[in-house]
DOLOSE-818725 format. One record per residue: residue in one letter; x, y, z of N, C-alpha, C in turn. Coordinates in pm, whole numbers, plus 32768, in hexadecimal, padded with zeros to 4 digits. Atoms other than C-alpha are relative to their C-alpha. Layout:
# residues N
AXYZXYZXYZ;...
END
This chain:
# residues 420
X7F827FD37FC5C53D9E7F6E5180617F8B8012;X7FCB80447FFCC5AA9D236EA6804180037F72;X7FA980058062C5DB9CC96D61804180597FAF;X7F7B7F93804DC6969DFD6CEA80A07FDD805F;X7F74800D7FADC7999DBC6E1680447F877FD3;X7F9F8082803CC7D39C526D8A8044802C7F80;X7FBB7FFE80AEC7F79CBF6C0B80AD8061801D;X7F827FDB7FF4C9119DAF6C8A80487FFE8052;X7F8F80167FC4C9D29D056D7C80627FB27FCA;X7F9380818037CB009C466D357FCC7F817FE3;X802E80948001CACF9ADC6CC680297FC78076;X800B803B7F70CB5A9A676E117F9F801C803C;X80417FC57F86CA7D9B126EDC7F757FC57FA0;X80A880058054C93F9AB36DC780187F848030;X7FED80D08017C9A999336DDB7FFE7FF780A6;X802180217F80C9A699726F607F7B8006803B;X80667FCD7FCEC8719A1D6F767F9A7F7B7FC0;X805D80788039C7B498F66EA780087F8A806D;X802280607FA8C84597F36F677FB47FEF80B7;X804B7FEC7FA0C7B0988E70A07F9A7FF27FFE;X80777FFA802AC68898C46FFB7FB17F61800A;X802A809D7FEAC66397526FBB800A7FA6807A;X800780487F96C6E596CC71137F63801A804B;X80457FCE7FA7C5F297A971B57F607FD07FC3;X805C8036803AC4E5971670D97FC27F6A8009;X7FFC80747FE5C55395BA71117F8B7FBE8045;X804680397F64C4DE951C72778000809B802C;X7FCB7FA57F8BC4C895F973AD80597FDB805E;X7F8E80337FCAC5CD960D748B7FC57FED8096;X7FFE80247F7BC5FA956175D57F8B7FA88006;X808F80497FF4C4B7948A757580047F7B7FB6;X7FD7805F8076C4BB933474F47F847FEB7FAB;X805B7FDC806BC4279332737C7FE77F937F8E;X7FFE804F806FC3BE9229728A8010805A7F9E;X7FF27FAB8090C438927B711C7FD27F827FCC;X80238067805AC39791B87001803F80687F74;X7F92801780AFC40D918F6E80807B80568021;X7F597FC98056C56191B16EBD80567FAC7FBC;X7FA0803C8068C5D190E46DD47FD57F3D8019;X801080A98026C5FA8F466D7080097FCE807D;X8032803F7F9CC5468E836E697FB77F867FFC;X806580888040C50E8D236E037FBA7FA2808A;X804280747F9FC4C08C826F6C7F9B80698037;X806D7FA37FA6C3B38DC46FCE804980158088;X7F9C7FC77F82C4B98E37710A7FB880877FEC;X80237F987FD1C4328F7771BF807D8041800A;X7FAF7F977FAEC50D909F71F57FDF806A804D;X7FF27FAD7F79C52C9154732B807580647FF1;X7F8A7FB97FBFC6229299736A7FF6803C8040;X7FF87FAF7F82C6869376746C806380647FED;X7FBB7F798013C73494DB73FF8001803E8087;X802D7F947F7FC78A958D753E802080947FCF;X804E7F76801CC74096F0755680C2802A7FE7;X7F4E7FC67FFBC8F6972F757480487F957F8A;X7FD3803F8036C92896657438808080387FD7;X7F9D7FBD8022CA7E96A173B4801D800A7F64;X7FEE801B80A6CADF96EF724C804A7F967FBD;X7FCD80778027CB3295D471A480137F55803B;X7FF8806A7F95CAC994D572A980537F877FDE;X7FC080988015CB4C938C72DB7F427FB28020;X808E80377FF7CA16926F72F37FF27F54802E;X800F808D7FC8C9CD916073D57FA17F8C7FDB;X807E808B800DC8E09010734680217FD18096;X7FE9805C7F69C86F8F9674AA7F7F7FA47FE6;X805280678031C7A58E5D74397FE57F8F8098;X8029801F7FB9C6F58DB275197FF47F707FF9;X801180677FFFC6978C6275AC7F717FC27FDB;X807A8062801AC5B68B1C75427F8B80548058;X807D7FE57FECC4358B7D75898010808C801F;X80277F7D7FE2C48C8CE575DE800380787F95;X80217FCE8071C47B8E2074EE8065808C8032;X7FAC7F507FF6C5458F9374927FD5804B808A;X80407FBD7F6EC473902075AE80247FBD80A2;X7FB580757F93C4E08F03767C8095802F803B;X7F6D7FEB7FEFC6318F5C765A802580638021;X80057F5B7FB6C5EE90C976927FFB802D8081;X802F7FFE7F7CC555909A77C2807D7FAF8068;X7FAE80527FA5C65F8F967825805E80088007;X7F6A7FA48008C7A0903D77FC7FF78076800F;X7FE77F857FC8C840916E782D8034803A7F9E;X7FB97FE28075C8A291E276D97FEC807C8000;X80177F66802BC7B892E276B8804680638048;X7F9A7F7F7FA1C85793B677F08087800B7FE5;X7F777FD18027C9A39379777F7FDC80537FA9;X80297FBB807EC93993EE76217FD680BA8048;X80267F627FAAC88D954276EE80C480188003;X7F597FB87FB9CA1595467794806B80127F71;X7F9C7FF38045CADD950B765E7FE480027F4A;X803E7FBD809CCA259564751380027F9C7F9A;X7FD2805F8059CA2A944274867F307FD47FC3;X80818023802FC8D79383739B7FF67F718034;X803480918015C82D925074257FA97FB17FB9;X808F804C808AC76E915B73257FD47F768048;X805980877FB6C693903C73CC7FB87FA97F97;X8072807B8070C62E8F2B72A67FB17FE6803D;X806C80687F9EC4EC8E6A73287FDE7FA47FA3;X8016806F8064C4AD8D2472A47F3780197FF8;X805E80197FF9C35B8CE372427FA47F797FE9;X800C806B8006C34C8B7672017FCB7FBA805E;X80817FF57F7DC2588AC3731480837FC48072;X7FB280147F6FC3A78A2873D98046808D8077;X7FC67F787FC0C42D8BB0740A808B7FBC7FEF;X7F33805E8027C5B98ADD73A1801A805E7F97;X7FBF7FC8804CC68B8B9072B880187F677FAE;X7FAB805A8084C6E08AA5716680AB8010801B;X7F8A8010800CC82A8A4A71D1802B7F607FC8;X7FF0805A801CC81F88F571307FE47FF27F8A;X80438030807BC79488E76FE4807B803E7F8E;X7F7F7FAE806FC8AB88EB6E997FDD808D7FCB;X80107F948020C7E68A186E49804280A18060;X7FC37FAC7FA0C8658AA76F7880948025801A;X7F647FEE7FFAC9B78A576F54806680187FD3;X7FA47F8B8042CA428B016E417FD880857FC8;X801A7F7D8042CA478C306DBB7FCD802D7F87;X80817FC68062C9208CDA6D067FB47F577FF9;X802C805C7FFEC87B8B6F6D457F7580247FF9;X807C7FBE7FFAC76C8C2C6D967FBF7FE980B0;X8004802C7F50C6A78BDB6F147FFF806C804F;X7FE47F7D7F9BC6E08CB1703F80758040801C;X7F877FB8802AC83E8D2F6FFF8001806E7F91;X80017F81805FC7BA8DDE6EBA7F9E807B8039;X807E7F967F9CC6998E916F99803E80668006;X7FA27FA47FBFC7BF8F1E70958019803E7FA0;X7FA27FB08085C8A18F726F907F9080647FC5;X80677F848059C76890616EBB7FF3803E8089;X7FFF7F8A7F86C73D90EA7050808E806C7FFB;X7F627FBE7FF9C8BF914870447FF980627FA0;X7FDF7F988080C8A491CA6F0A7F9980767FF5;X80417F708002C75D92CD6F4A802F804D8058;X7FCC7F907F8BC810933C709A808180237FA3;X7FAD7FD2802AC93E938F6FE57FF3807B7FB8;X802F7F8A8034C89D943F6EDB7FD88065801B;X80577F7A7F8CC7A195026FB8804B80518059;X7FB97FD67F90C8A2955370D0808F80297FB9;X7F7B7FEB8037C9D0956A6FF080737FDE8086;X7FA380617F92CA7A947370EB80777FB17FC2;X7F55803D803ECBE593E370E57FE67F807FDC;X7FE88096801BCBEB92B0702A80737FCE804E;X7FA9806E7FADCD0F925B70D67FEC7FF58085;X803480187F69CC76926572357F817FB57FF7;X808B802B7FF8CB49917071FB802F7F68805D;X7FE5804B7FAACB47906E73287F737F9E800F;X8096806F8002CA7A8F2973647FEC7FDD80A7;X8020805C7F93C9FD8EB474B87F797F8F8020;X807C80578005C9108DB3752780147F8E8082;X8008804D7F6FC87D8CCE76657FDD7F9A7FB2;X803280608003C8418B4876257FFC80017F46;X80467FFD8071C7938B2174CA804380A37FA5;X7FD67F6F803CC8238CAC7484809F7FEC800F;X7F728015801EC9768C4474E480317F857F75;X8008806B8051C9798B117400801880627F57;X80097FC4808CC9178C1072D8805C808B7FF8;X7F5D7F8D8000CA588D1C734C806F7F8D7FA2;X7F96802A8039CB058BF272DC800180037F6C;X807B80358092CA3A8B9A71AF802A80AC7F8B;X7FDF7F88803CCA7F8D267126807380217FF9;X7F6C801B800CCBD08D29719A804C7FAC7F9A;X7FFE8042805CCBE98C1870948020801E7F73;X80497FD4806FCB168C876F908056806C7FC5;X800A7F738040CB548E086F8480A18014804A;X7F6D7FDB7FB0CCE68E197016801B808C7FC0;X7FFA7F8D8024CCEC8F476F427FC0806D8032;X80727F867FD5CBD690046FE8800680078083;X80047FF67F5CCC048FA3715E80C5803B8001;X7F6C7FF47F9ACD66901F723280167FC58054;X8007806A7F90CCFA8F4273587F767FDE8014;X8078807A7FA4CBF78E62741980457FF58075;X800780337F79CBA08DFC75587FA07FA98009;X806F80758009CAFD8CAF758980117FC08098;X8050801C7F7ACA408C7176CA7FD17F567FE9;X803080B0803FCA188AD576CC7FF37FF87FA6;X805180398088CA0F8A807581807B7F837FD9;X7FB68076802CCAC189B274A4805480157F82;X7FF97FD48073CBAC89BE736F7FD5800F7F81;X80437FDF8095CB618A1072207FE07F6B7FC8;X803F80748057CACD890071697FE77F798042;X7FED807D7F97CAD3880B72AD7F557FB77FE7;X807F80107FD7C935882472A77FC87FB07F6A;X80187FDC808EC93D87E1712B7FAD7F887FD7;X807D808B8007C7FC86D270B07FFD7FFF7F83;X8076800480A6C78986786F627F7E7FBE7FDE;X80947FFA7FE8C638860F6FD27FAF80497FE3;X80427FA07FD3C59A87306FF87FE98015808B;X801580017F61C5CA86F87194801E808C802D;X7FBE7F7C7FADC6228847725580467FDF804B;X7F9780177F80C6CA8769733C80737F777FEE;X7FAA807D7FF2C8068679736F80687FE78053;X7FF980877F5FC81E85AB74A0808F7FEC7FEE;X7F5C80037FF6C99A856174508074806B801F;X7FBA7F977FCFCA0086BB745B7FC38011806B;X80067FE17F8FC91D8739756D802E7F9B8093;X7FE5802C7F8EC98686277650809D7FD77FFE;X7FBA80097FC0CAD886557629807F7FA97FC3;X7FF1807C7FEECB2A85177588804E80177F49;X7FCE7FC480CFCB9A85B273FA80B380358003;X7F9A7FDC7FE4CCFF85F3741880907FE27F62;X7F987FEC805FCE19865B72F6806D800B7FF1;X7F667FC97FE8CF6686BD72AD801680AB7FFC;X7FF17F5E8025CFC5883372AF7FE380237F8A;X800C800E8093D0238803714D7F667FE77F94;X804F80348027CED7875A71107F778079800C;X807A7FA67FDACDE1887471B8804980917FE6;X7FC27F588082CEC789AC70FA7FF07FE47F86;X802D8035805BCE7688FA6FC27F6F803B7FF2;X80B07FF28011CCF788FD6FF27FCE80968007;X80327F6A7FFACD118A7E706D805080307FA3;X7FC67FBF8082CDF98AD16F407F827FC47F8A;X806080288087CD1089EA6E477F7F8078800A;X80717FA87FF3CBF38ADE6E997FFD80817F87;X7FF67FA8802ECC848BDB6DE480727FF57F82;X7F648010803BCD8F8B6A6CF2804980637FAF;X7F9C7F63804ACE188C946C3380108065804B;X7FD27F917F9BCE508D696D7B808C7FB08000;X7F6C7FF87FDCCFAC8DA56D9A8054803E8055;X7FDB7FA37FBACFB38EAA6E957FED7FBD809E;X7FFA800B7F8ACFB18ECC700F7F937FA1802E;X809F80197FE9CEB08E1870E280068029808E;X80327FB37F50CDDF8E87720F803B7FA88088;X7FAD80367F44CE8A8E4A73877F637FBA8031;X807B80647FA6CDA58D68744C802B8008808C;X7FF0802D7F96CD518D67759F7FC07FAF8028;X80688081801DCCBF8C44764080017FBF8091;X8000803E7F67CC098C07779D7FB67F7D8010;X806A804D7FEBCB5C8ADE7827802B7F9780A9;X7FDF80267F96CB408A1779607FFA7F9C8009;X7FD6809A8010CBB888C879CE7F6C7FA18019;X807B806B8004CA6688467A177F6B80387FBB;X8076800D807BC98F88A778E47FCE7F607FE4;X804080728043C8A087AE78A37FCA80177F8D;X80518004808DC80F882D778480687FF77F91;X7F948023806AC9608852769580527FC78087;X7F957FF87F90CA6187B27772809880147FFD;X7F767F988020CBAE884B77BA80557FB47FC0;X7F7F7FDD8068CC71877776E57FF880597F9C;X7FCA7FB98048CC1F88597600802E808D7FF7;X7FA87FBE801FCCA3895B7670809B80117FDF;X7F828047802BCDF288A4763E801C801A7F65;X8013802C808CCD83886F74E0800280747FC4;X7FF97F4B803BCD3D89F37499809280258009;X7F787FAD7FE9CE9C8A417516805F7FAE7F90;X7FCB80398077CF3B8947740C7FCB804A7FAA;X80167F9E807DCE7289EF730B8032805E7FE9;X7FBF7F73800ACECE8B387335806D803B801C;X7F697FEF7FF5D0158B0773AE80507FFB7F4E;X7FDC804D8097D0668A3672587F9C805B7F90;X80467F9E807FCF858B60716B809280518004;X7FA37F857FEDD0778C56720880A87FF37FDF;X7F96803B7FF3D19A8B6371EF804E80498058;X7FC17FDF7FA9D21F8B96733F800C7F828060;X801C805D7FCAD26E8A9574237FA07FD1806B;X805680467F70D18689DF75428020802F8050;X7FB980097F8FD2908A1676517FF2809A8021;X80347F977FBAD1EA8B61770E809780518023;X7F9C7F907FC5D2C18C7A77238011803A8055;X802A7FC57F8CD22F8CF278407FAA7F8F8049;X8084806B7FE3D1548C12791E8001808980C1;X80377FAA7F9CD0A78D187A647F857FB88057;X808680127FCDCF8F8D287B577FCE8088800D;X802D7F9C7FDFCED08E507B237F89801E807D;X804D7FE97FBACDCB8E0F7C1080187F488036;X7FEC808D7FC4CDAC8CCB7D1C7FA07FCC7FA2;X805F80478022CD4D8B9A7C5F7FF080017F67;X7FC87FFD8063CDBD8C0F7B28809F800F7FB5;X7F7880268025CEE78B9D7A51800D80287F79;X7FD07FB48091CF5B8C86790B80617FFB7FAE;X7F8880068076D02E8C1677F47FDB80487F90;X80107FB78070D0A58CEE7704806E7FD27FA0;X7F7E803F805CD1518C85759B800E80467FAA;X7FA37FC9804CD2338D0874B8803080998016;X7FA97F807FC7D2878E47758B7F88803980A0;X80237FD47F7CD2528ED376D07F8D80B37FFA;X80317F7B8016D173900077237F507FB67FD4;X807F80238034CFF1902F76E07FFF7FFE7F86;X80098007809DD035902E757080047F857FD2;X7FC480638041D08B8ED8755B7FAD7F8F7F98;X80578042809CD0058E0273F77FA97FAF806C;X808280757FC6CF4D8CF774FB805E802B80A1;X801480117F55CF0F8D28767D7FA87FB5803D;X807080858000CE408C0D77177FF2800E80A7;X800F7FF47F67CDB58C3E78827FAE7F888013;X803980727FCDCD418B0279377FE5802C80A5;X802C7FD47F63CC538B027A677FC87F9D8056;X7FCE805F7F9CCC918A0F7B807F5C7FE48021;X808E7FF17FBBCB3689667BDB7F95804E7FDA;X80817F94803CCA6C8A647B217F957F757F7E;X806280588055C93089A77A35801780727F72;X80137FCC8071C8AF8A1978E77FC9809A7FDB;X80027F837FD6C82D8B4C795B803C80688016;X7FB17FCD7FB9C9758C05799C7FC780917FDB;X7FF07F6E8015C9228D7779017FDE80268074;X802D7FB17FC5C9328E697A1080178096800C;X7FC27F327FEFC9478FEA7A50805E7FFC8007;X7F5C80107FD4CA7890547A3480347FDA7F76;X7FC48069807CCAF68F5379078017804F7F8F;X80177FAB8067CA85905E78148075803F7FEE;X7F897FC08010CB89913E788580707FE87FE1;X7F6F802F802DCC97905478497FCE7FCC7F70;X802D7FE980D7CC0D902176BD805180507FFD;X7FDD7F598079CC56917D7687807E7FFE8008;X7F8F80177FEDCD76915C772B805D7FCE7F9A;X7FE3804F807ACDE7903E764A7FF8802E7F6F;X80227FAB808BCD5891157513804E80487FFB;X7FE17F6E801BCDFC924775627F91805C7FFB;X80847FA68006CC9C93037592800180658080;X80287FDC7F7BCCC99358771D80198096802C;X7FE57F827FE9CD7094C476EF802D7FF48069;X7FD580007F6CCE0494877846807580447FDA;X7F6C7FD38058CF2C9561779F803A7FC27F9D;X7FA780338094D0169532766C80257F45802F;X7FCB80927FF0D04B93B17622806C7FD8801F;X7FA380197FC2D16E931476A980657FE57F84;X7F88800C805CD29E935B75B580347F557FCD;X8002807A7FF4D2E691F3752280BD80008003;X7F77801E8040D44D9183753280647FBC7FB4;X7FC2805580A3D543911874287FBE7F6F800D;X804780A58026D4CA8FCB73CC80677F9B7F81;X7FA9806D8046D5448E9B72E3800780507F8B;X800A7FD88091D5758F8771B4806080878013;X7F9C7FA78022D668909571307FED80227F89;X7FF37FAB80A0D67E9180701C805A80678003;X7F7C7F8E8056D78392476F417FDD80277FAE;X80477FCC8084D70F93446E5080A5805D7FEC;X7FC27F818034D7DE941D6D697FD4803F7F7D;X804F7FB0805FD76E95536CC2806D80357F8A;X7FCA7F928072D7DF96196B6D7FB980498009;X80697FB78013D757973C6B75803B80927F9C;X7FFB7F898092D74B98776A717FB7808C804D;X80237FA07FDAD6D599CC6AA17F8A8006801D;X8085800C7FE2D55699806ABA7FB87F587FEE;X8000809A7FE5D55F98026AF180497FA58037;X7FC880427FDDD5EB96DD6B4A7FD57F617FE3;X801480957FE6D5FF955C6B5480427FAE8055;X7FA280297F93D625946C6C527FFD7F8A8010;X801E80AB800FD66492F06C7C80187FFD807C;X7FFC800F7F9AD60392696D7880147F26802F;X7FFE80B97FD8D66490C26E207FC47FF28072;X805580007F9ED59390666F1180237F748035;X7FC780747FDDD6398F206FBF7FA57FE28073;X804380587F8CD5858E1A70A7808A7FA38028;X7F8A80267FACD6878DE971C27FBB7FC88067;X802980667F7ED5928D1072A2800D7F777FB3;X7FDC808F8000D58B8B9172A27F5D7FD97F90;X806880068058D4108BA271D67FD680107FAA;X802B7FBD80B8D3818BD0705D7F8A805B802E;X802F7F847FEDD2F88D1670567FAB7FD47FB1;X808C80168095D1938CC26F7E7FB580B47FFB;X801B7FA0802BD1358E0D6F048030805A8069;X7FA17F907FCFD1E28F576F427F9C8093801C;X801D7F677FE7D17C90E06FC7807380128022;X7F767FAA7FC4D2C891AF6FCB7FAD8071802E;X80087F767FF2D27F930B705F807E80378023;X7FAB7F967F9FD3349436706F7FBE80A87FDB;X80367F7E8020D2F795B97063804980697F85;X7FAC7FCF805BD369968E6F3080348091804E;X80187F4E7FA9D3E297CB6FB87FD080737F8B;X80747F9F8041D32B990E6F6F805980447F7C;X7FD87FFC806CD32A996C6E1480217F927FA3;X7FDF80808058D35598006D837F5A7FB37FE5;X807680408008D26297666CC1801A7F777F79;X7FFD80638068D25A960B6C207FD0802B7F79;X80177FF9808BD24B960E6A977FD67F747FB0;X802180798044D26194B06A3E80787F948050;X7FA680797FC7D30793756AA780137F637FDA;X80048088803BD36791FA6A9580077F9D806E;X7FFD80587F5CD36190BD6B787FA780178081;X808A80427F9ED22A91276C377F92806C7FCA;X806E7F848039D10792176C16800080438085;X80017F857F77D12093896CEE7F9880268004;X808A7F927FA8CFFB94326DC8802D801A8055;X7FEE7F688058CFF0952C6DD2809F80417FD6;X7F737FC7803AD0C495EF6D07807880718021;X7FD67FB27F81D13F96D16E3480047FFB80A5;X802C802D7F85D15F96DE6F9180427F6F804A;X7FD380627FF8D15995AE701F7FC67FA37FEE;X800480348030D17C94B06F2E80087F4A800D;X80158093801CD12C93186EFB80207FC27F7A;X7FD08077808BD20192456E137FA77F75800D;X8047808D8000D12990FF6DE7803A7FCC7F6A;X8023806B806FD17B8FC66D2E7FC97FF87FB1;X802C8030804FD14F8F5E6C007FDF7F877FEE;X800980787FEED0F28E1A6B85807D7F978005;X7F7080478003D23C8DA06B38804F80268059;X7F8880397F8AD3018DF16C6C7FAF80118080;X802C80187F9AD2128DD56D8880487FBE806F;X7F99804B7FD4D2E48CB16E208067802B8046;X7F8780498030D3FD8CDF6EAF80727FAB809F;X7FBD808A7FAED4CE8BE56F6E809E8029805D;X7F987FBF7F9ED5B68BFB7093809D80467FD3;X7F7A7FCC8021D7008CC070427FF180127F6D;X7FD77FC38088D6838D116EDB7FBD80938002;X80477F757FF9D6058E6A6E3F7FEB801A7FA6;X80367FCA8077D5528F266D56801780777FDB;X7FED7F7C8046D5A490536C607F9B80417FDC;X806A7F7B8029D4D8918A6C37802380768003;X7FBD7F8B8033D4CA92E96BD37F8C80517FE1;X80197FB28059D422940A6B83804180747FE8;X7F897FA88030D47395596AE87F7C807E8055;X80497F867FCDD3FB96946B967FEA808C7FD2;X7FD07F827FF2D3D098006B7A7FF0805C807C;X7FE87FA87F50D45298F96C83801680937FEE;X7FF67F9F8009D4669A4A6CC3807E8063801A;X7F957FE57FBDD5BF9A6A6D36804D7FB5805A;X7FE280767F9CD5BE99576E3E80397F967FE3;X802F809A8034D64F982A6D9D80357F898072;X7FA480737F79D6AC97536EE27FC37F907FE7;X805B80847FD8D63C960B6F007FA47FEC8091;X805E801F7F7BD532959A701580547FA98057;X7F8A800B7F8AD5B79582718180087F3F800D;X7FEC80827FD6D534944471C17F567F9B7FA9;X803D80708061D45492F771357FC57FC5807E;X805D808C7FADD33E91FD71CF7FEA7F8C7F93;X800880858049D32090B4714E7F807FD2803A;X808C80157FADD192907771BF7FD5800C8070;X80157F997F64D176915F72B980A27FFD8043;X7F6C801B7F9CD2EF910473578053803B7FB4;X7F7E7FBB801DD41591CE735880797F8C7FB7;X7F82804C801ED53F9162727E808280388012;X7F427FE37FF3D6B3917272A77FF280607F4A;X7FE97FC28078D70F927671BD80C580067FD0;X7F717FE9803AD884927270F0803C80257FC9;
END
């Protein structure tokens, strides 16, 4: 009987009923589950997940990587992911090292670029069976991590800028700060503090990681407290150059707060929890800082928390002017997309929404997803760039059903633009 109801339902409804079939096959829900062979695993890394029973369609998916000597279960037990996850439908994935220090490879050249191979290609084959299995949003895949797990948010943030949206790094250090060609796991110059760059110099090392990305990269957030002894807080100084200078935005905090006594919150290149780098510093706190609570402001920072609709962004350093031709069952439309802040824009996301009845056909000057709805112009290789007060030409051609208006309004990576 089953399978007579699949052969003659719609293909939506068949392609839904499978992928149920398979979640529900997966793990169990609300339980945490080792998965083995899922994929290229050259350092032997364990995977751990946690499906809650209210998963949502198309989840989003948190890596919460853990610290030196401790393990996925470690991290399960020692955060609060999973209950968010119960509250807001989201997938958690727990790497576990298995190497006898329990450290994440955040130092070795194998580690530090992309497809090097190490414990970055592990994650990455985890990302890629939850995706498959769960039919989860690639564009919601998020990194976190304590000590040794924060270190390797950066380390992926790096690597995979295509596959993460954000991080949150609990003490750690920047990308390639730990980096040996010994074979050591450890280096005494960064953890104590004492390794120090130029902006320019530590956006370099997290661009070299990846060199033919041209697109967006993941927002960073980034806690730690003034009296870590184990990494010490200059670097969290040193993280906020990095990721200020990936994002090309300036140093000089757009915001600086106290959300709680004892803590001091700068945020750069725009105000609001959205902002590309937010950096919380905690007065007197050691190396230890994660506590209850902290989690919630991740999600926060992600966009995961459902606490209601996200906070509308407002116009920002960018503007656009489109004009359409349009015909009885089409149209074309050019569109300029100007950078009116003081910073070089390094890779582009326009959004806007087509209205109903419009559907991309083809185009030029970036590549569209989807081809309805609401749509993502992305960069190409040749105009990724672009530089204060200049702009870039694009276009595609549509078909409509009657509608041919242009779209109300545009984001320039997540932020509202001046429209003209």
């Amino acid at each position: 009987m089953l399978a007579a109801t699949v052969l003659t339902a719609p293909a939506a409804a068949a392609r839904e009923s499978v992928r149920e079939s398979v979640r529900d096959a997966a793990v169990p829900a609300a339980a945490l589950t080792e998965v083995t062979n899922f994929g290229t695993n050259p350092s032997n890394l364990r995977m751990y997940l946690y499906v809650p029973e209210s998963v949502k369609p198309n989840p989003a998916v948190v890596v919460a990587v853990h610290w030196c000597t401790g393990s996925g279960p470690d991290m399960y037990h020692g955060t609060e992911y999973d209950t968010l996850a119960d509250q807001y439908g989201f997938i958690v994935l727990y790497p576990s090292v298995t190497r006898s220090s329990k450290c994440f490879d955040v130092s070795s050249p194998q580690a530090l670029r992309r497809g090097g191979g190490s414990d970055p290609v592990g994650i990455k084959s985890m990302i890629d069976w939850v995706t498959r299995t769960y039919d989860a949003d690639t564009g919601r895949v998020f990194a976190t991590g304590v000590s040794s797990g924060a270190m390797m948010t950066n380390v992926l943030l790096g690597v995979y800028p295509d596959v993460f949206a954000a991080g949150a790094a609990f003490s750690g250090v920047p990308f390639a700060c730990f980096a040996t060609t010994d074979g050591s796991e450890w280096n005494s110059n960064c953890s104590g503090g004492t390794l120090t760059r130029t902006p320019e110099e530590w956006g370099d090392l997290a661009r070299g990681a990846y060199p033919g990305h041209t697109g967006p990269r993941p927002r960073m957030q980034i806690w730690h407290g003034t009296e870590d002894d184990v990494l010490r807080y200059p670097n969290f100084g040193e993280q906020i150059k990095q990721w200020t200078n990936v994002h090309g935005v300036s140093q000089t905090p757009t915001t600086t707060d106290t959300p709680r006594s004892g803590w001091t919150r700068t945020r750069y290149g725009r105000t609001g929890d959205r902002a590309p780098v937010e950096a919380i510093s905690l007065q007197g706190v050691g190396h230890n800082l994660y506590a209850h609570g902290m989690a919630s402001r991740v999600l926060t920072f992600f966009g995961l928390d459902g606490s209601g609709p996200a906070p509308q962004p407002q116009p920002g350093a960018c503007k656009v002017t489109s004009t359409l031709n349009a015909w009885t069952t089409g149209l074309t439309a050019s569109v300029t997309l100007t950078n009116t802040g003081t910073t070089t824009v390094n890779g582009w996301k326009l959004g806007f929404t087509l209205p109903a009845g419009q559907t991309v056909t083809g185009g030029w000057g970036a590549t569209y997803a989807p081809s309805s709805g609401s749509v993502t112009a992305t960069n190409v290789s040749y105009n990724g760039t672009i530089a204060p007060g200049a702009s870039v030409n694009i276009g595609y051609q549509a078909s409509h059903g009657g509608n041919s208006a242009a779209p109300a309004a545009f984001t320039l990576n997540g932020t509202a633009c001046t429209a003209g």
